[in-house]
Backbone as ProteinMPNN parsed JSONL, in Angstrom:
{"seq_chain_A": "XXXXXXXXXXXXXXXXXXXXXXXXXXXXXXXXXXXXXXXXXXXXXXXXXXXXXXXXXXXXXXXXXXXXXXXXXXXXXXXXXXXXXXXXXXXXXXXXXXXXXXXXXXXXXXXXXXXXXXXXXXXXXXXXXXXXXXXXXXXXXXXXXXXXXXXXXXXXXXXXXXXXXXXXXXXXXXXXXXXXXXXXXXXXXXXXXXXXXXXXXXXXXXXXXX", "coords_chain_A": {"N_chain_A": [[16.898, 59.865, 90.642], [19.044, 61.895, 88.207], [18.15, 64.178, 87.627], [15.906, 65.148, 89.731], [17.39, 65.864, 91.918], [18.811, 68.36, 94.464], [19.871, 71.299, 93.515], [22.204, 72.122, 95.05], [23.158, 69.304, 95.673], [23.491, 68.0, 93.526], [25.643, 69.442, 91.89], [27.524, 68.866, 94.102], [27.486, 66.147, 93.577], [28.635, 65.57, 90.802], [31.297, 66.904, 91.76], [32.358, 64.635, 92.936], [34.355, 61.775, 93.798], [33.494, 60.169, 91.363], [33.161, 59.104, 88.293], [31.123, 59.729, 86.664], [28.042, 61.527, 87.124], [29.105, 63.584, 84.655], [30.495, 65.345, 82.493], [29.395, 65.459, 80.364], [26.445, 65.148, 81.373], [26.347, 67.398, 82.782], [26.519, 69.318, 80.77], [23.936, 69.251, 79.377], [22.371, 69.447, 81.308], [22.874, 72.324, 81.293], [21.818, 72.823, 79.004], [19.321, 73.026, 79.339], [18.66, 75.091, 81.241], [19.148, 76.829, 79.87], [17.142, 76.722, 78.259], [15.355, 76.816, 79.777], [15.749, 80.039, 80.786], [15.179, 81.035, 78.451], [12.045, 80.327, 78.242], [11.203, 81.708, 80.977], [11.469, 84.545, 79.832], [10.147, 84.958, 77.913], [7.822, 84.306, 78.745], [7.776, 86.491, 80.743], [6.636, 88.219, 79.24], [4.145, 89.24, 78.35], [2.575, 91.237, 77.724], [0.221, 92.57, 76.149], [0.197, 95.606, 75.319], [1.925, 97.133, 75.532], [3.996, 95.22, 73.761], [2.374, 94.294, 71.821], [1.536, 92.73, 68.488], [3.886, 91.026, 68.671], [3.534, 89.535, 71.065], [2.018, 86.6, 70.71], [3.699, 85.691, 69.121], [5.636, 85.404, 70.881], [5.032, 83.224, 72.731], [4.259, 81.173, 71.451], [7.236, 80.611, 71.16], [7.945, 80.16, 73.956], [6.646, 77.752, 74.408], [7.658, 76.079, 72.488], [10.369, 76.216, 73.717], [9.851, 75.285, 76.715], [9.347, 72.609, 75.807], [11.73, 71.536, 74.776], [13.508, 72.134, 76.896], [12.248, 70.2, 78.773], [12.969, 67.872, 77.307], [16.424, 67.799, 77.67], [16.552, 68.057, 80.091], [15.749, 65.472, 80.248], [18.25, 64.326, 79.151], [20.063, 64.499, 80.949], [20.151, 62.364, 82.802], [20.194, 60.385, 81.372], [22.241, 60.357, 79.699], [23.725, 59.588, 81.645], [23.395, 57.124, 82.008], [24.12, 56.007, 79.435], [27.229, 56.282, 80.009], [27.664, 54.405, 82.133], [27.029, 52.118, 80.179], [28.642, 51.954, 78.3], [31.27, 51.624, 80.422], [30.01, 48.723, 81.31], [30.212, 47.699, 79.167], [33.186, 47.519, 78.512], [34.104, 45.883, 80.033], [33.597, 43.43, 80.03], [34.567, 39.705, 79.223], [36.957, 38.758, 77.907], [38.476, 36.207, 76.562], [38.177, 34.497, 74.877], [37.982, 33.997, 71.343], [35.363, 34.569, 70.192], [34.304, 35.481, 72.832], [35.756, 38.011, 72.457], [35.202, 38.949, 69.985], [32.247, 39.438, 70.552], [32.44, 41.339, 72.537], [33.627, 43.491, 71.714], [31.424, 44.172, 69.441], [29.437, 45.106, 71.619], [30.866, 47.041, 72.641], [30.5, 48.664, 70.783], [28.359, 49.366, 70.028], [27.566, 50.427, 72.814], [29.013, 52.714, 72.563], [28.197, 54.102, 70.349], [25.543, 55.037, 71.236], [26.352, 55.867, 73.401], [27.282, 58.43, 71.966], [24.982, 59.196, 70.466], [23.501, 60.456, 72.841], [24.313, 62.888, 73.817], [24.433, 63.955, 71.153], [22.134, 64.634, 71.048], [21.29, 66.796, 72.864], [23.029, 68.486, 71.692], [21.63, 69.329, 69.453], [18.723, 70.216, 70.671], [20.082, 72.322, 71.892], [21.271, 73.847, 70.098], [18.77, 74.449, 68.661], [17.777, 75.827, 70.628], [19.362, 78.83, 70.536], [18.732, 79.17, 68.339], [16.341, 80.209, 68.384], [16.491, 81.791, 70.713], [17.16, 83.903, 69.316], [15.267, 85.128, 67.472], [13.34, 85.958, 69.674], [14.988, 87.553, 70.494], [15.122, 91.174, 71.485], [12.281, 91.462, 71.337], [11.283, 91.135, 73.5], [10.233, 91.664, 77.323], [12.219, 94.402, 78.01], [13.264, 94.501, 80.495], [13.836, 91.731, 81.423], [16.036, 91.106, 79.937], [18.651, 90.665, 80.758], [18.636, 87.592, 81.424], [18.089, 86.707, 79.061], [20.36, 87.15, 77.759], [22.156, 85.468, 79.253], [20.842, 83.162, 79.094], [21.691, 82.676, 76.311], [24.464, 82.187, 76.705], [24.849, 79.878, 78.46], [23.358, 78.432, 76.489], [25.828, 78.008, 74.401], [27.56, 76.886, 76.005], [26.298, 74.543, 76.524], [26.065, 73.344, 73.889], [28.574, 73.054, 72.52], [29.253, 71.527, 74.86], [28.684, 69.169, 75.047], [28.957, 68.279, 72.268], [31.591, 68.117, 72.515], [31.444, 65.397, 73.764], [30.305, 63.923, 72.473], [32.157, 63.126, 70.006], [34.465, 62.175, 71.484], [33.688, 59.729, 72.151], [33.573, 58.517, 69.262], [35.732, 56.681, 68.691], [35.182, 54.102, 69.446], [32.982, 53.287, 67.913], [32.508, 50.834, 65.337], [31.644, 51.036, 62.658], [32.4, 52.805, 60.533], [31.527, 54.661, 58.873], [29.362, 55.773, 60.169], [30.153, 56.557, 62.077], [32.268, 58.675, 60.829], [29.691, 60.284, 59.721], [28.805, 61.609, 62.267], [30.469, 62.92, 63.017], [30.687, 64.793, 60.945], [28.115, 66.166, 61.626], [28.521, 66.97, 63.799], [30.377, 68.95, 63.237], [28.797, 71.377, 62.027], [26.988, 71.953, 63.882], [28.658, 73.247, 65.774], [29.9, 75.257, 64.224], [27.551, 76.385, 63.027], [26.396, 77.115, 65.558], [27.664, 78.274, 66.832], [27.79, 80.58, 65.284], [25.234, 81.974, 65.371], [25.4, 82.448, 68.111], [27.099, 84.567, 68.718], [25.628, 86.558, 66.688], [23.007, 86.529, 68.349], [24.329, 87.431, 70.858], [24.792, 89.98, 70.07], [23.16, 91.719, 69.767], [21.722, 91.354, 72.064], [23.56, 92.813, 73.563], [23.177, 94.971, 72.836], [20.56, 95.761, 73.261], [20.884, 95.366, 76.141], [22.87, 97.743, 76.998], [20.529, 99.796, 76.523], [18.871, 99.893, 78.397]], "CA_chain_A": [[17.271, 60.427, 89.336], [19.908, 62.913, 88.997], [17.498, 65.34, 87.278], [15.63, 65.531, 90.579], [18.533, 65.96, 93.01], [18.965, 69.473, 94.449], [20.955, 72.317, 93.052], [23.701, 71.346, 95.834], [23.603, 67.376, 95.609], [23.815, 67.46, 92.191], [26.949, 69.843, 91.942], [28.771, 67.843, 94.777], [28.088, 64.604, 93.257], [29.632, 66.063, 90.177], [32.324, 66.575, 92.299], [33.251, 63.934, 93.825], [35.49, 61.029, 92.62], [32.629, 59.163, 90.605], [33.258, 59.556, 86.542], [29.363, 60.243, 86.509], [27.457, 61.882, 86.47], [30.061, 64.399, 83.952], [30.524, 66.663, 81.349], [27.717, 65.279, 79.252], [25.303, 65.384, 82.165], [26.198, 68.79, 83.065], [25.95, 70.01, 79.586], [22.373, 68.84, 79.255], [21.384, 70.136, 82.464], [23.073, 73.771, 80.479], [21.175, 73.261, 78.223], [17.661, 72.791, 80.13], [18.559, 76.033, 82.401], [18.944, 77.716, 78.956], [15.492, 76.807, 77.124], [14.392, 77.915, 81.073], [15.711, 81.269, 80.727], [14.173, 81.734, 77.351], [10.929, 80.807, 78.346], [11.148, 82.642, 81.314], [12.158, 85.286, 79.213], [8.686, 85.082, 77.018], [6.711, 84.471, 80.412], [7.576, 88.15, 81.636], [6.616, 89.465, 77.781], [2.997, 88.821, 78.187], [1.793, 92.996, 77.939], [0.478, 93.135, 74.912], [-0.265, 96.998, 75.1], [3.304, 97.203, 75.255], [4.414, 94.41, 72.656], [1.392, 94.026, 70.351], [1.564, 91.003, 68.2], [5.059, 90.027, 69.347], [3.289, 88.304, 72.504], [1.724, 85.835, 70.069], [5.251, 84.772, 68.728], [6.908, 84.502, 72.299], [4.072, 82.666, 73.706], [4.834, 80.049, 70.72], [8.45, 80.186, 71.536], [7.913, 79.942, 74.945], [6.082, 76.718, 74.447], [9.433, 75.093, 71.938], [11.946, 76.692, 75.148], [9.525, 74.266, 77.721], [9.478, 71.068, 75.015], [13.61, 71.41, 74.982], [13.991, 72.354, 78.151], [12.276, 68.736, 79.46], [13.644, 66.88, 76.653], [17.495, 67.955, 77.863], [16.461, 67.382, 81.566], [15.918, 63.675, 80.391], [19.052, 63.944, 79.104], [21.033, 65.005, 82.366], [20.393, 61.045, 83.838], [20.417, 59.243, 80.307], [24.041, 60.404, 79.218], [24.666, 58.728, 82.963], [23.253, 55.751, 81.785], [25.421, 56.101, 78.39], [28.446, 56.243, 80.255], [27.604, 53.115, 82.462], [26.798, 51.2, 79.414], [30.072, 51.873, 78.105], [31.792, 50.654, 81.279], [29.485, 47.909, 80.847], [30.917, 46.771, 77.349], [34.709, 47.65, 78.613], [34.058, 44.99, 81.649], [33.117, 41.92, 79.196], [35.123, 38.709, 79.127], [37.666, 38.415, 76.44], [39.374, 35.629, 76.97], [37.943, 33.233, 73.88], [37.66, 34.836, 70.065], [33.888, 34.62, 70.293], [33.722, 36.589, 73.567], [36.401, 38.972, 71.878], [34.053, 39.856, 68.88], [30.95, 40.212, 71.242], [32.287, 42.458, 73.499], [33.796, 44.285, 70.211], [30.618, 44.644, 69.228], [28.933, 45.849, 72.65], [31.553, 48.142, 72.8], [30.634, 49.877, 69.739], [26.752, 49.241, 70.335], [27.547, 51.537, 73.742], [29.879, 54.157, 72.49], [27.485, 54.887, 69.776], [24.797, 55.352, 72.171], [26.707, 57.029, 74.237], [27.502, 59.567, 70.718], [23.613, 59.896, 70.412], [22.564, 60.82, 73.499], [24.869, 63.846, 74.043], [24.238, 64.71, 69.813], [20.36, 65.319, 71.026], [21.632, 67.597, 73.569], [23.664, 69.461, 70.788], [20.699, 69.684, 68.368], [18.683, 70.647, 71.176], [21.159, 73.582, 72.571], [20.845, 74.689, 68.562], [17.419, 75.277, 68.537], [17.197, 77.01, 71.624], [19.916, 79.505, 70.337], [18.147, 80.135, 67.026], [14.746, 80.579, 69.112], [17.11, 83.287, 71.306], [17.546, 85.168, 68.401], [13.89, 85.073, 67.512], [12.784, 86.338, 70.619], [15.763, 89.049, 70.889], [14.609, 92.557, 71.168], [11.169, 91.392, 71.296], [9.953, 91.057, 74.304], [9.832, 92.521, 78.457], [13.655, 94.509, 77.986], [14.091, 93.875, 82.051], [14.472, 90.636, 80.761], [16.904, 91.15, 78.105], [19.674, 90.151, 80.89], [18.049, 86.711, 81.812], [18.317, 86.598, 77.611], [21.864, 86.774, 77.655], [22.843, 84.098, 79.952], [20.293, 81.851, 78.348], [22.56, 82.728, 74.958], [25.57, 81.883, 76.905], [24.3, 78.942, 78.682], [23.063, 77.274, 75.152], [26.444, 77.939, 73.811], [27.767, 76.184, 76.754], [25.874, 73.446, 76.55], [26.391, 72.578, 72.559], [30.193, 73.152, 72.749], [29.836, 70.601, 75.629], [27.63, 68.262, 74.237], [29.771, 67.806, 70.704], [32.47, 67.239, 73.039], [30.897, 64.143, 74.28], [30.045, 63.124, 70.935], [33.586, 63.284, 69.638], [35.085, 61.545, 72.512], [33.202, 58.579, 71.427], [33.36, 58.219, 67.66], [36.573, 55.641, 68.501], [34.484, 53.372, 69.89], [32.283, 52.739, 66.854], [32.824, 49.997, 64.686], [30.993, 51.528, 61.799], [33.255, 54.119, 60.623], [30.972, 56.239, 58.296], [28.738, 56.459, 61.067], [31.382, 57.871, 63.158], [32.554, 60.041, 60.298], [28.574, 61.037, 59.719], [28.559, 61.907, 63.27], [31.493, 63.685, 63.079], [30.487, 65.979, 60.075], [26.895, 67.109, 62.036], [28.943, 67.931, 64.921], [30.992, 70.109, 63.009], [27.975, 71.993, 61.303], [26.271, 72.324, 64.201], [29.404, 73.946, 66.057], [29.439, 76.346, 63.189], [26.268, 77.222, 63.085], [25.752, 77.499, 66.988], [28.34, 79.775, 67.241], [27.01, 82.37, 64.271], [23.939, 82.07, 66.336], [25.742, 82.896, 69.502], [27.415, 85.772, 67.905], [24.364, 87.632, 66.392], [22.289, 86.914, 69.357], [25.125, 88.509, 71.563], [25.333, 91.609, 69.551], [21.229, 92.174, 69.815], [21.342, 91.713, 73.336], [23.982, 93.478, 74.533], [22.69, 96.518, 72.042], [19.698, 96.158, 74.565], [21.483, 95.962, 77.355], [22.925, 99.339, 77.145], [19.423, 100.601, 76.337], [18.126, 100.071, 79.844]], "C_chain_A": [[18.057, 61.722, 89.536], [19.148, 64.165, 88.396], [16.368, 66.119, 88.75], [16.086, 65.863, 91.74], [18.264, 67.666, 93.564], [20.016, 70.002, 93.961], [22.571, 71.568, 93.661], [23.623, 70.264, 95.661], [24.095, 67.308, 94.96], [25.458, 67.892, 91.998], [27.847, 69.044, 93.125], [28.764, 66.313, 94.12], [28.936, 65.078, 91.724], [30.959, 66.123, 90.407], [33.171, 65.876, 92.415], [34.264, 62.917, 92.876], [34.725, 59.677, 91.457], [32.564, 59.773, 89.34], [31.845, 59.93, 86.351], [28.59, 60.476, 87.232], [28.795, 62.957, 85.658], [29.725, 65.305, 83.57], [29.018, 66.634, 80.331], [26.442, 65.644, 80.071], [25.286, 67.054, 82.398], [26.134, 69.937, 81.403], [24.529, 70.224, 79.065], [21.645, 69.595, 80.162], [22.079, 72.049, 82.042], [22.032, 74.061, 79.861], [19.5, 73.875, 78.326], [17.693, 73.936, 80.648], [18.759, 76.92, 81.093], [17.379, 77.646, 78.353], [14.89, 77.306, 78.459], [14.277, 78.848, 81.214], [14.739, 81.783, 79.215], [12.766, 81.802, 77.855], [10.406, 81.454, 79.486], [10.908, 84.382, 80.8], [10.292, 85.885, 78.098], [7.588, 84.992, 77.888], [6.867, 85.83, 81.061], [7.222, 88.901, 80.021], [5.652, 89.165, 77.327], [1.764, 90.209, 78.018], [1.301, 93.114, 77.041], [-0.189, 93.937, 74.313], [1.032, 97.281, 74.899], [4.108, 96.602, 73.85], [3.808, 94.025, 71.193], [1.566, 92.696, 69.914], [2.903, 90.488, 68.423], [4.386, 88.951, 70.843], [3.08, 86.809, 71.715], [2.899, 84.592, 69.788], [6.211, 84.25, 69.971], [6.216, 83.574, 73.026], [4.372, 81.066, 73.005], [6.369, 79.747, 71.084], [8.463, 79.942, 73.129], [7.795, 78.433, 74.997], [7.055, 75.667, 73.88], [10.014, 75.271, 73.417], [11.015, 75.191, 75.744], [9.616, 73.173, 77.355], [11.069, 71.172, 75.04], [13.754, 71.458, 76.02], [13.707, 70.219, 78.817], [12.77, 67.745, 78.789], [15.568, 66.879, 76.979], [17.508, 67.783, 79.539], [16.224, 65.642, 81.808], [16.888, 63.109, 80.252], [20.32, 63.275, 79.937], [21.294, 63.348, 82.645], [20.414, 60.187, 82.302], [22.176, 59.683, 79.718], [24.732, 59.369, 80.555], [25.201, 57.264, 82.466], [24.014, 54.97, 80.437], [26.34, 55.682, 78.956], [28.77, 54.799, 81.186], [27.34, 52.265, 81.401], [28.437, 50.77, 78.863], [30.971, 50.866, 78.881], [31.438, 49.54, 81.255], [30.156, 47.076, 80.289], [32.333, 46.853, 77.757], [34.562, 46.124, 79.48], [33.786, 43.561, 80.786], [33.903, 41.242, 79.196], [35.786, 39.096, 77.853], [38.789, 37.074, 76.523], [39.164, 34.607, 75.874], [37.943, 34.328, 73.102], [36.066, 35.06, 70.195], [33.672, 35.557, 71.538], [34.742, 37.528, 73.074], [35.481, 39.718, 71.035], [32.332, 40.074, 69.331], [31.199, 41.364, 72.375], [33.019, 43.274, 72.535], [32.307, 45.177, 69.861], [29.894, 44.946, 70.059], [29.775, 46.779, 72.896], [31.177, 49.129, 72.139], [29.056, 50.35, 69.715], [26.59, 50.853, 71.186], [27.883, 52.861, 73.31], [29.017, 54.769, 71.132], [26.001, 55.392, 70.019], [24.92, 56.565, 72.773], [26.567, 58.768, 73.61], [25.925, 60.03, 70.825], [23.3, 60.82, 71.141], [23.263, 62.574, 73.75], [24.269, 65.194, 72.501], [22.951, 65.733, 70.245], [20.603, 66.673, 71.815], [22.179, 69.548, 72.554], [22.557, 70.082, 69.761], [19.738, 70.454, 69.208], [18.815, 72.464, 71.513], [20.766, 74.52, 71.135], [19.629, 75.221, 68.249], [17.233, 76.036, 69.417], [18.339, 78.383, 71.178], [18.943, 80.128, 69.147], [16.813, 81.071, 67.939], [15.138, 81.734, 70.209], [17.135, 84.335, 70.042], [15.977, 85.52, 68.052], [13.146, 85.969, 68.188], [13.83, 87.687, 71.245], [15.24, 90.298, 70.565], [13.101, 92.709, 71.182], [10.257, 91.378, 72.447], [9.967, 92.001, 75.866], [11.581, 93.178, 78.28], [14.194, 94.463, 79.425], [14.237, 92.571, 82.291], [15.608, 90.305, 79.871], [18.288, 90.335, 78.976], [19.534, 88.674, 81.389], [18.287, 85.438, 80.045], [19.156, 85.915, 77.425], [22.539, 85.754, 78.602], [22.099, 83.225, 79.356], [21.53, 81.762, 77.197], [24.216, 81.859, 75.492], [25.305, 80.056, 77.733], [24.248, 77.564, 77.353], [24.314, 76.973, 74.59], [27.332, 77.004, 74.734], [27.606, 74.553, 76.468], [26.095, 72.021, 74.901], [27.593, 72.25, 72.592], [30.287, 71.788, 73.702], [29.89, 69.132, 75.294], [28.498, 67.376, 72.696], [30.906, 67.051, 71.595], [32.494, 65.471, 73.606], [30.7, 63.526, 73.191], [31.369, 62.86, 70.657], [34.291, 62.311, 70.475], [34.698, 60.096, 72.118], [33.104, 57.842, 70.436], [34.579, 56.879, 68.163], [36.095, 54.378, 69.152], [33.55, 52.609, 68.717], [32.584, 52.207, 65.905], [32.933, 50.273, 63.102], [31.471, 53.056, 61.556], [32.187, 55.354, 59.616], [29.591, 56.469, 58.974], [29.144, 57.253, 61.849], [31.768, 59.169, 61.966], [30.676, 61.064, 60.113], [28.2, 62.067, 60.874], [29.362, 63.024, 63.531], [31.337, 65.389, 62.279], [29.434, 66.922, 60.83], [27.659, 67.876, 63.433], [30.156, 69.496, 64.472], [30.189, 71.082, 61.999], [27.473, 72.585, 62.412], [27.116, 73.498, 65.471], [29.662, 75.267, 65.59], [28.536, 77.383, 63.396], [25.613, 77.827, 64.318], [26.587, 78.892, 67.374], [28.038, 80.905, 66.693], [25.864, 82.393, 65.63], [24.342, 82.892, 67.201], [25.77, 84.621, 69.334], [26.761, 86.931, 67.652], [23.722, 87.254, 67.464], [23.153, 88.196, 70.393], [25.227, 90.348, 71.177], [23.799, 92.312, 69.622], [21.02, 92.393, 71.195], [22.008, 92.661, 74.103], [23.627, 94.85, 73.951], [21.371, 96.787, 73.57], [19.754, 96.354, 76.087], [21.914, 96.807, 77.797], [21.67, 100.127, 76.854], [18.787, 100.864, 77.831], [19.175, 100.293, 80.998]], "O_chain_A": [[17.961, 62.477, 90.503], [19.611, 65.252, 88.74], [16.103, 67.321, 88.794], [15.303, 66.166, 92.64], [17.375, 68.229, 92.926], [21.075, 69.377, 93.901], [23.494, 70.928, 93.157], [24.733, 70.081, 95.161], [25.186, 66.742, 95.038], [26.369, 67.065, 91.953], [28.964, 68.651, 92.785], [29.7, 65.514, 94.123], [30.123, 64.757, 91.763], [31.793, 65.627, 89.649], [34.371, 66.04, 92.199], [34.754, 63.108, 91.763], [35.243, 58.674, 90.967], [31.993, 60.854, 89.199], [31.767, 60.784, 85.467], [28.309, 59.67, 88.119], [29.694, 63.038, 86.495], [28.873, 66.082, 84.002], [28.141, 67.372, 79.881], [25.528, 66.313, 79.589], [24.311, 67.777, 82.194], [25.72, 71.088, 81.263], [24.114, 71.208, 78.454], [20.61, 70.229, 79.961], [21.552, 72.954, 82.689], [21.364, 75.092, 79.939], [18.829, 74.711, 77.72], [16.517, 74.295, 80.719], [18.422, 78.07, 81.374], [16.678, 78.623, 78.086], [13.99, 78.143, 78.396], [13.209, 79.267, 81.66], [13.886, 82.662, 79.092], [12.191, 82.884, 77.972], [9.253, 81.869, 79.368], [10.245, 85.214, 81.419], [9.725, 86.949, 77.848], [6.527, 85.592, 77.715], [6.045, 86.205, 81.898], [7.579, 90.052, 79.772], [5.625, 88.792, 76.154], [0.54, 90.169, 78.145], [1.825, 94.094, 76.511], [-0.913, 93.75, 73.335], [1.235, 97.798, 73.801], [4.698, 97.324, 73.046], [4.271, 93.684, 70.105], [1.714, 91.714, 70.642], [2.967, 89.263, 68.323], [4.833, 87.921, 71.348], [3.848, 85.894, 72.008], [3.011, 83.39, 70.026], [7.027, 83.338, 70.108], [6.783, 83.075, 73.998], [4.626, 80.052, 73.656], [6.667, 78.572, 71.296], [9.451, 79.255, 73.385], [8.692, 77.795, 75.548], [7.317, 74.621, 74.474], [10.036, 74.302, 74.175], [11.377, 74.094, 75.319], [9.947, 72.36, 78.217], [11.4, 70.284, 75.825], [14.39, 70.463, 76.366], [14.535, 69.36, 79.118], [13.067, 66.712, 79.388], [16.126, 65.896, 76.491], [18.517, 67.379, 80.116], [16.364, 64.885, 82.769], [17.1, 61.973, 80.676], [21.077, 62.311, 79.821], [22.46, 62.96, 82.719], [20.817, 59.036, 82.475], [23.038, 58.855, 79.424], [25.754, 58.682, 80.541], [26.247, 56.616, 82.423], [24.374, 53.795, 80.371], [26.619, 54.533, 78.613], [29.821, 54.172, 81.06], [27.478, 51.149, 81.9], [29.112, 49.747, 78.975], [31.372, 49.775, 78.474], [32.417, 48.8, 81.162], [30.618, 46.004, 80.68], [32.912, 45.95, 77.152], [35.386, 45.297, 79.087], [33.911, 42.557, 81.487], [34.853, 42.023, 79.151], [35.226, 39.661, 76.914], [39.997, 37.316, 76.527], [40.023, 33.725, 75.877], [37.918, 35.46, 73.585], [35.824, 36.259, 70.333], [32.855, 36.46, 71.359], [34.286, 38.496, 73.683], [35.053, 40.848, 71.27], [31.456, 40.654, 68.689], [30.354, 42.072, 72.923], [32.713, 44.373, 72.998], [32.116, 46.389, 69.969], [28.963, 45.384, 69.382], [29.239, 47.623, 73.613], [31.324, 50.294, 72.509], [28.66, 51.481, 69.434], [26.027, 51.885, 70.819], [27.268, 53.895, 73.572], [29.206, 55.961, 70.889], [25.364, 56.029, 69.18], [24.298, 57.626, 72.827], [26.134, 59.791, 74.141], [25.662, 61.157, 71.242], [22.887, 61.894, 70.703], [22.405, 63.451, 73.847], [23.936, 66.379, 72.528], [22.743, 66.923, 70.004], [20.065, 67.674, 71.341], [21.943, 70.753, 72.632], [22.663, 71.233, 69.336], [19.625, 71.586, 68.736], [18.031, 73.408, 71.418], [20.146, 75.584, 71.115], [19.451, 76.286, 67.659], [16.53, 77.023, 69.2], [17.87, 79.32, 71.823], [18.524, 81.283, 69.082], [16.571, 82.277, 67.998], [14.274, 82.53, 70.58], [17.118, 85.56, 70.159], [15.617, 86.52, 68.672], [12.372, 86.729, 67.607], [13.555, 88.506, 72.123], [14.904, 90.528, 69.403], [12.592, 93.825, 71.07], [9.036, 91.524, 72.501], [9.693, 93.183, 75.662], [12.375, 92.254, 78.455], [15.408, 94.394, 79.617], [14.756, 92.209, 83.347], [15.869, 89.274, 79.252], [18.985, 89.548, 78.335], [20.596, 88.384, 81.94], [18.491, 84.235, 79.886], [19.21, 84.728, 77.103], [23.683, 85.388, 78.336], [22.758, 82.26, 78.969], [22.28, 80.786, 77.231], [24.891, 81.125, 74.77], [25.846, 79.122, 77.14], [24.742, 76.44, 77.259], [24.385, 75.822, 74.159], [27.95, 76.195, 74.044], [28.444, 73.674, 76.272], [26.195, 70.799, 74.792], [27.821, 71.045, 72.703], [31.193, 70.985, 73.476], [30.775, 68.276, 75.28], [28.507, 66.195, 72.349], [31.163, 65.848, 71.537], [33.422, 64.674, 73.745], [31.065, 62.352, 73.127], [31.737, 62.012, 71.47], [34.8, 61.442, 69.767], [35.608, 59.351, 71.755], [32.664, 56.694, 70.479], [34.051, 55.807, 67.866], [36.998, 53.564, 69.344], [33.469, 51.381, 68.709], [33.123, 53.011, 65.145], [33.877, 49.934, 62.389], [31.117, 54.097, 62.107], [32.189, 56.58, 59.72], [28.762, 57.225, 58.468], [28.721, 58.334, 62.259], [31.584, 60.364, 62.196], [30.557, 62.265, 60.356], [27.527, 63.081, 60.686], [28.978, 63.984, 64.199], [31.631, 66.522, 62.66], [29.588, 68.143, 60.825], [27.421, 68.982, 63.918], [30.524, 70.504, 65.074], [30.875, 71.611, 61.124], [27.364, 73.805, 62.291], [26.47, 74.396, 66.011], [29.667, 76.261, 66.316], [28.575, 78.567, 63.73], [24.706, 78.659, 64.348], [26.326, 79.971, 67.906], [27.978, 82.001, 67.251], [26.026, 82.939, 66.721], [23.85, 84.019, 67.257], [24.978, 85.517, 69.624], [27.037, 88.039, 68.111], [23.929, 88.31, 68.062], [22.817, 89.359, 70.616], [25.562, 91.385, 71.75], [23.617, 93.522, 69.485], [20.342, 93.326, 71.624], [21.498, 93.279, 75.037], [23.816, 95.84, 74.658], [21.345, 97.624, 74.472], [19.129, 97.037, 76.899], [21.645, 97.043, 78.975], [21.85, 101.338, 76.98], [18.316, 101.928, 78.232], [18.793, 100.446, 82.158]]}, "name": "protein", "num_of_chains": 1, "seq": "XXXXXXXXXXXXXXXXXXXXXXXXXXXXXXXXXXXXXXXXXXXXXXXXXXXXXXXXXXXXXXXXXXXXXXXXXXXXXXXXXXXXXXXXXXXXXXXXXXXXXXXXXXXXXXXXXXXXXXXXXXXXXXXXXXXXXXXXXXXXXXXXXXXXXXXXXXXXXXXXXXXXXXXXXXXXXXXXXXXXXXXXXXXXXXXXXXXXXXXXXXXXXXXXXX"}
């Protein structure tokens, strides 16, 4: 599984000249090394002579960061398996009308598969941004720069993530699923970026504090 690979494997097979693992995989695995820094991030902000009842609240966000985090590390090897499905459905016989309109429709089966699995990634990436802001200013501040790459990381990872979605909508048969798909990715683009935005401006306020 490519979620268990090492640091180096994984980035050279990335590399090399094999379409997959990609962009989608490596967005996912963004996203996972972001909900890691958060709850890192709430794992050093456990004082609470220092923090008072903020521990309470990061200890809960800690606990969302680790449920995203492994749900976007499942992603990393299921977008793979997306993108082989695809190939899959491209590779089908067409040579009669009947295998024409079944590999039509496995085409569109895949590529809206494919659209899912990246979306989760994006919805994902979105919660762990809001749940940065949440936890900004709140907790160990020799953490605060561990913060900010999570923030940048998540934004990474959504941005990447939509992209993968998008790429796919022409594939789907079922056009106001593709346009449905289309609209959440441009809400959640939106909204990830305000996120980004005001988190950035909280952290780097704390970053000049220390």
């Amino acid at each position: 599984m490519l979620k268990e690979l090492t640091v180096e494997r994984f980035v050279r097979e990335v590399a090399s000249n094999s379409p997959a693992p990609g962009g989608g995989s490596v967005a996912a695995q963004a996203g996972a090394q972001a909900a890691g820094l958060l709850s890192m991030y709430c794992n050093l902000s456990q004082n609470r002579n220092k923090l008072g009842g903020a521990v309470d609240m990061l200890q809960q966000i800690g606990e969302e960061a680790r449920f995203l985090m492994n749900k976007m590390l499942g992603a990393i090897d299921e977008d793979t398996v997306a993108f082989n499905k695809v190939m899959e459905a491209y590779r089908l016989p067409r040579d009669g009308q009947e295998e024409k309109i079944k590999r039509k429709e496995a085409i569109s089966e895949a590529g809206r598969y494919a659209a899912d699995v990246p979306m989760h990634t994006a919805r994902g990436s979105l919660r762990v941004l809001s749940l940065i802001g949440d936890a900004a200013g709140k907790g160990n501040p020799s953490a605060v720069t561990d913060l900010g790459v999570a923030n940048l990381q998540a934004l990474a990872a959504l941005t990447g993530a939509c992209y993968n979605v998008k790429i796919n909508l022409d594939m789907i048969s079922d056009r106001q699923a593709a346009a449905d798909f289309e609209t959440e990715v441009a809400d959640l683009l939106e909204e990830g970026r305000k996120l980004f935005e005001n988190n950035r401006r909280i952290l780097e306020k704390e970053i000049m504090k220390t």
